[in-house]
N, C-alpha and C positions, 0 to 999 in steps of 0.2 A: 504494500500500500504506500502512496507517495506521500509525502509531506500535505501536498495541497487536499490531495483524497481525504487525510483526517482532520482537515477544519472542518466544524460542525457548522452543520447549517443553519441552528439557533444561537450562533455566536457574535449575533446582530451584522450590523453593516459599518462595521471599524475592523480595520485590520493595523496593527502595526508591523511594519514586512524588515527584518532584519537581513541586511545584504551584506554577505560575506561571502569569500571563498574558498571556506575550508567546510566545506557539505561534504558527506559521503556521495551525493550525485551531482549530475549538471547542473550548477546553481544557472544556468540561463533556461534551462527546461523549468527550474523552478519558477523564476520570474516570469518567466512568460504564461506559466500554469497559472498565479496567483489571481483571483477575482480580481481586477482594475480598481473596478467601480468601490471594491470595500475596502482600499488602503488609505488609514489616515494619518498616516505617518510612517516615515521611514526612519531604519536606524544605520548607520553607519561607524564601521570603529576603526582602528588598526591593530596589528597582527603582528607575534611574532613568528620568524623565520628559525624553522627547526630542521633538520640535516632530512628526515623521510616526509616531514608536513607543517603546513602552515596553521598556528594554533589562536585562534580570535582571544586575544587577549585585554583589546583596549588600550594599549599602553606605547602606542606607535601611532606616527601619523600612516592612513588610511594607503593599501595598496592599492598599484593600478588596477589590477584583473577587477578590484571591489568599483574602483570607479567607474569600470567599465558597465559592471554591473548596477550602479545607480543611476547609471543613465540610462540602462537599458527601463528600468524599474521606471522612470521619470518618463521614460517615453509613451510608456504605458498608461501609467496611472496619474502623468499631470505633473503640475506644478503643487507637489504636496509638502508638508511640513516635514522637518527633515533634522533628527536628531544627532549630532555628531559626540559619543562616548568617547572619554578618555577618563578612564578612575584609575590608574596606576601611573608611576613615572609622570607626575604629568609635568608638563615642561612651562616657562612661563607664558602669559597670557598672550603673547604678542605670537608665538609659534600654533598654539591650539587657534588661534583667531582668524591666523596664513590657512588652515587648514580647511576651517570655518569657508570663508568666502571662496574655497575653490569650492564648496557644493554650490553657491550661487554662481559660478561662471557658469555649471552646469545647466542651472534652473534655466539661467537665462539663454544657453547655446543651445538647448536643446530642442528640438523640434521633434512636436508631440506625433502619436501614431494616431492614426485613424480609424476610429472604429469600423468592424467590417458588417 
């Protein structure tokens, strides 16, 4: 059963869609499975880098492959509210804030899909 298979369908019409890269399966099969319409928020973090796997830890600024994935996510489901985690190592405000506004270059470069 996939991820998306066990949201409940009386889990109302909010989703918050956590985008990483370290799933057992295609995090893009993931994203593109997710209802659109029920995500109200997204979460983004950073990771660390281990010699067999990459482990979501929080305590890094945010990898590519993730960003590629929030934009895939943003393509989908919009200009959505968008939370960027960092509870460990956290570095000062000026470097989480650099990190910060690259979700907005996205918001803003990204051109949305089209429902079919």
């Amino acid at each position: 059963m996939s991820e998306v298979e066990r949201l409940p369908e009386d889990a109302g019409d909010i989703l918050g869609l956590g985008i990483r890269s370290s799933l057992n399966f295609d995090p893009f099969t993931y994203v593109n499975s997710v209802p659109a319409e029920r995500v109200a928020q997204i979460h983004i973090a950073g990771h660390s880098k281990f010699k067999k796997y990459i482990l979501d830890t929080h305590d890094h600024p945010v990898l590519d492959p993730v960003w590629k994935l929030y934009e895939r996510a943003i393509q989908r489901a919009g200009h959505t509210a968008t939370l960027l985690e960092w509870d460990d190592s956290i570095p000062s405000f000026q470097e989480v804030h650099r990190e910060a506004l690259k979700a907005n270059r996205f918001l803003a470069d990204t051109t949305l899909a089209v429902a079919v």
